[in-house]
C-alpha positions, 0 to 999 in steps of 0.5 A, spaced: 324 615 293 326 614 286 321 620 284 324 624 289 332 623 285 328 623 278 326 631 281 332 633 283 336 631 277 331 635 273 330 640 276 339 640 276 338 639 269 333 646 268 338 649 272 344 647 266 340 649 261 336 655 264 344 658 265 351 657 266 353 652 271 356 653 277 362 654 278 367 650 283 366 650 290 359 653 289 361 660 286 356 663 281 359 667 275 356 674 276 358 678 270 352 684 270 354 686 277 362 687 275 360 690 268 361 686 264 358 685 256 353 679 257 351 678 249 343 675 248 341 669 248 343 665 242 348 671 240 356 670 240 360 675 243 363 677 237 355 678 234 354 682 239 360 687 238 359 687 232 351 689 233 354 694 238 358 698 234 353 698 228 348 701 233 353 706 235 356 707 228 348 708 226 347 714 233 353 717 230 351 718 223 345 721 225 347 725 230 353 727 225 347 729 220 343 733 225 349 736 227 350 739 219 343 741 218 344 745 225 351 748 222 347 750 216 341 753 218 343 757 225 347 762 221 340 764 217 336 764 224 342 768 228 341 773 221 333 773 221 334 774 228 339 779 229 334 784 232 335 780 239 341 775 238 346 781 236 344 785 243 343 778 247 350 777 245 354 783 246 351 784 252 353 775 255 360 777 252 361 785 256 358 781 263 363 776 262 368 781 260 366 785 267 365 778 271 373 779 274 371 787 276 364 783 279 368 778 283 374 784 285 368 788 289 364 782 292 371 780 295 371 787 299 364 785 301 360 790 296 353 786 295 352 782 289 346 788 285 351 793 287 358 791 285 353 790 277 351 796 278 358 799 279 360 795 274 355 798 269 356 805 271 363 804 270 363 801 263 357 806 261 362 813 262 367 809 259 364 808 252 360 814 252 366 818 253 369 814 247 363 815 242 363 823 244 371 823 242 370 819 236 363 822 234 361 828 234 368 831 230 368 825 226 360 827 224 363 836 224 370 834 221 366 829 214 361 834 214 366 838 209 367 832 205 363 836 199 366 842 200 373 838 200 372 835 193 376 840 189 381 838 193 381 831 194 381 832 186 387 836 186 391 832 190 389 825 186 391 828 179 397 825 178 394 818 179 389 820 176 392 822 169 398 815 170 391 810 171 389 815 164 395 814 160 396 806 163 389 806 160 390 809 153 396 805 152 393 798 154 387 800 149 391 802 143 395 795 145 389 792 145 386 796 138 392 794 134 390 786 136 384 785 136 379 789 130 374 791 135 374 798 139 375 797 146 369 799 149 370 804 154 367 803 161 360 806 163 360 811 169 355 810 174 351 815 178 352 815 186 347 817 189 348 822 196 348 819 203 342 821 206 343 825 213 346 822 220 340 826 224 336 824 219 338 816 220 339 817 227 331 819 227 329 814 224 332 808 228 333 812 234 327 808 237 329 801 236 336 802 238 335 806 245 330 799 246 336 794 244 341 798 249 335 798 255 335 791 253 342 789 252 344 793 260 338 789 263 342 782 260 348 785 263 345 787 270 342 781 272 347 776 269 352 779 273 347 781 280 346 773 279 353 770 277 354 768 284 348 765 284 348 762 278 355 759 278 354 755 285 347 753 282 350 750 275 357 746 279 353 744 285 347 741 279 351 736 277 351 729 278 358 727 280 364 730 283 368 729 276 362 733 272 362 739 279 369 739 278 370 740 269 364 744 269 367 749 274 374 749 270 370 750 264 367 757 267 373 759 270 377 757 263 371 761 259 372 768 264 379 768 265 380 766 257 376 773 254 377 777 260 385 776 259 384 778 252 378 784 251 383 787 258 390 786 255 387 788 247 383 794 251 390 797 254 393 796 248 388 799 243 389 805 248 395 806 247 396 805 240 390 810 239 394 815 243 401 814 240 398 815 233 393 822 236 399 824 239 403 823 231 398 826 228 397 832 232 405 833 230 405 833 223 398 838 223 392 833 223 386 836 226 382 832 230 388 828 232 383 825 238 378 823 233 383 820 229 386 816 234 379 813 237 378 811 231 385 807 230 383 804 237 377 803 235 378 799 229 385 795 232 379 791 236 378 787 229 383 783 227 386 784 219 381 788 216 381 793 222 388 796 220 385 797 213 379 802 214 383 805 219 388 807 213 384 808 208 379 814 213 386 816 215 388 817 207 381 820 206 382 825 211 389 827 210 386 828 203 382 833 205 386 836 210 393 837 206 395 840 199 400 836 198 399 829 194 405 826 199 403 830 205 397 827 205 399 820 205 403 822 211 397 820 216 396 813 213 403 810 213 405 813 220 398 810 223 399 803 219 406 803 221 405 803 228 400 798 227 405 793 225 410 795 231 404 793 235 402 786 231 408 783 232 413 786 237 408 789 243 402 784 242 406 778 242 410 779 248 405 782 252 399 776 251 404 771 250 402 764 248 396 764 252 391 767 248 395 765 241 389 763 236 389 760 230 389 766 224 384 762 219 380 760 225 380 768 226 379 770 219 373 764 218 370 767 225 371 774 222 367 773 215 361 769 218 360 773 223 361 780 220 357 777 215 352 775 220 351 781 224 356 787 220 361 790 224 358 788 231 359 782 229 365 783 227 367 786 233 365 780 237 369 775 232 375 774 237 371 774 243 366 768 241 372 764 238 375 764 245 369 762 248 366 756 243 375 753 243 374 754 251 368 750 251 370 745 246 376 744 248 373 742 255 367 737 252 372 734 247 371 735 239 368 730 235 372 725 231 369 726 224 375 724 221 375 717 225 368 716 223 369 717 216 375 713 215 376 709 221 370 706 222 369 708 228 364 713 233 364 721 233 367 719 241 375 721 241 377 715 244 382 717 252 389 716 251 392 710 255 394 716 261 386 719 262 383 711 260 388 710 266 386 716 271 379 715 269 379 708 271 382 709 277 378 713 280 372 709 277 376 703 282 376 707 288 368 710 288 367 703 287 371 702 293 368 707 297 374 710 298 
């Protein structure tokens, strides 16, 4: 009998010090089960925290690091690799660009292949007749640039002869302070352009296997989009993760096809307008001329100003009159204007207003990375790295240097609120 009492009492006394005592009434604690942080043997909870937050601080810092080389050296691999990375992405923005077509077609009963070959027929005439428009007289029209040079050199002259005499005077200021001679400036050679059929012959190949490839990207992206959308929503694990990877895609197709749309009618029409003002005060090739201005109006900034400086080249070479063949640059930079801050801003709105540095950042890096090209895709891909960024969430950079937090932004109280409530009511089963 006293054995008996003498084990029950140590085996009570292995369960106190194995544990937590029980509670009153008989009720255990179950604090794992609620979710709630349980520290290790022997630590405190505040020990714990503080190991917890220097762990994430630590998995933060590393991926901050990854991250930056990441930043650094893809812009060299996208560059190395232009030959597959510019084709492969111009092809992913025009599907994106065609996807509202694509679904407009499908909505009608058109089978997926079919409604992607349309699309890519459609897109196909368009740009073709935009190249023969701009092209082939541009090719006829600068082909008489050496036998236009006397006149170009005429029309100058008087520029030419005030930057002389503003440069003699500012060498005879200079000469009478200082005791040495200005040294004039050397002239240096340029060597002729070579050929455009004879470049075209060269890089012919390599540019018909980029098209088939680019063609192929955009026929089988969108004859899979159906497909491959269900695919990635249904994929995921749960119904939040379903319901933010669907806004994320549609944010992303609404996003760009809404700008390359509205951006297109614009450019149009401006391209008309600046043709139809050209044609007007004598400028041959107005058709020409307008493509290019439309062409060009897709690159933000930069665009507008080598449209006015090809103009002021060909007006130039067209009119004998210093004034007249400024003409054509100031009419086409003038409605430029109009079209940038009355037209554009009332017809896109808000939606699509982007920030002009993250535009003029996106510009440089990508037309330094991939040319024109790139410069053309700039805006595009801006729209959809801001879309997808603003779905994923941005890093908090500033709150891990200074604040001594993670990389995580934290939920404001309204999301914290609305995420635990749906975290209740999965638990509830309702």
């Amino acid at each position: 009998m006293a054995n008996d009492d003498y084990t029950a009492q140590a085996g009570t006394a292995d369960v106190h010090e194995g544990g937590p005592p029980p509670a009153e009434g008989g009720a255990t604690t179950a604090s794992s089960a609620e979710g709630v942080f349980e520290p290790p043997l022997g630590v405190g909870v505040e020990d714990a925290m503080r190991i917890a937050q220097r762990r994430d601080r630590l998995l933060a810092a590393l991926t901050l690091t990854a991250g930056i080389g990441l930043v650094i050296a893809l812009p060299f691999a996208l560059k190395a690799g232009a030959e597959f990375f510019l084709p492969l992405t111009t092809a992913l923005v025009i599907a994106v660009a065609l996807i509202p077509v694509l679904e407009w077609l499908e909505r009608r009963g058109v089978p997926s292949p079919i409604a992607a070959l349309a699309c890519i027929l459609v897109f196909l005439v368009a740009a073709n007749v935009a190249i023969a428009a701009i092209l082939v007289p541009a090719t006829d029209f600068f082909r008489l640039l050496p036998t236009r040079l006397d006149r170009i050199q005429s029309n100058l002259a008087p520029l030419l002869d005030l930057y002389s005499s503003l440069e003699k005077y500012v060498n005879r200021t200079l000469r009478q302070v200082a005791s040495t001679p200005i040294k004039q400036p050397a002239t240096a050679g340029v060597a002729a352009p070579s050929s455009i059929l004879e470049f075209a012959a060269t890089s012919a190949p390599a540019v018909i296997v980029q098209l088939l490839f680019g063609i192929l990207i955009v026929f089988f992206f969108l004859s899979g989009w159906t497909g491959m959308r269900r695919q990635t929503i249904t994929g995921r694990t749960s119904f939040d993760g379903a319901m933010a990877t669907a806004r994320v895609i549609q944010d992303v197709v609404d996003d760009v096809s809404a700008y390359l749309g509205t951006i297109t009618v614009i450019n149009v029409l401006l391209g008309i307008v600046t043709g139809t003002a050209l044609w007007a005060i004598g400028m041959p090739y107005p058709a020409m001329w307008g493509g290019i201005v439309a062409l060009l109006n897709y690159i933000p900034y930069f665009g507008p100003v080598i449209g006015a400086f090809l103009l002021g080249l060909g007006g130039l070479m067209t009119f004998s009159d210093i004034w007249m063949a400024l003409l054509p640059p100031a009419l086409m930079y003038g409605l430029h204007l109009v079209e940038a801050n009355a037209i554009t801003p009332f017809i896109v709105g808000h939606r699509l207003t982007i920030s002009p540095l993250l535009i003029l950042i996106s510009l440089s890096f990508w037309g330094w990375v991939w040319g024109t090209l790139g410069a053309l895709l700039a805006v595009p891909l801006l729209i959809i790295i801001q879309t997808v960024l603003g779905a994923a969430g941005k890093p908090d950079i500033a709150g891990f240097l200074f604040e001594h937090g993670t990389l995580v932004q934290q939920k404001s109280g309204r999301n914290r609120r609305r995420g635990d409530a749906s975290d209740d009511q999965r638990e509830t089963g309702g």
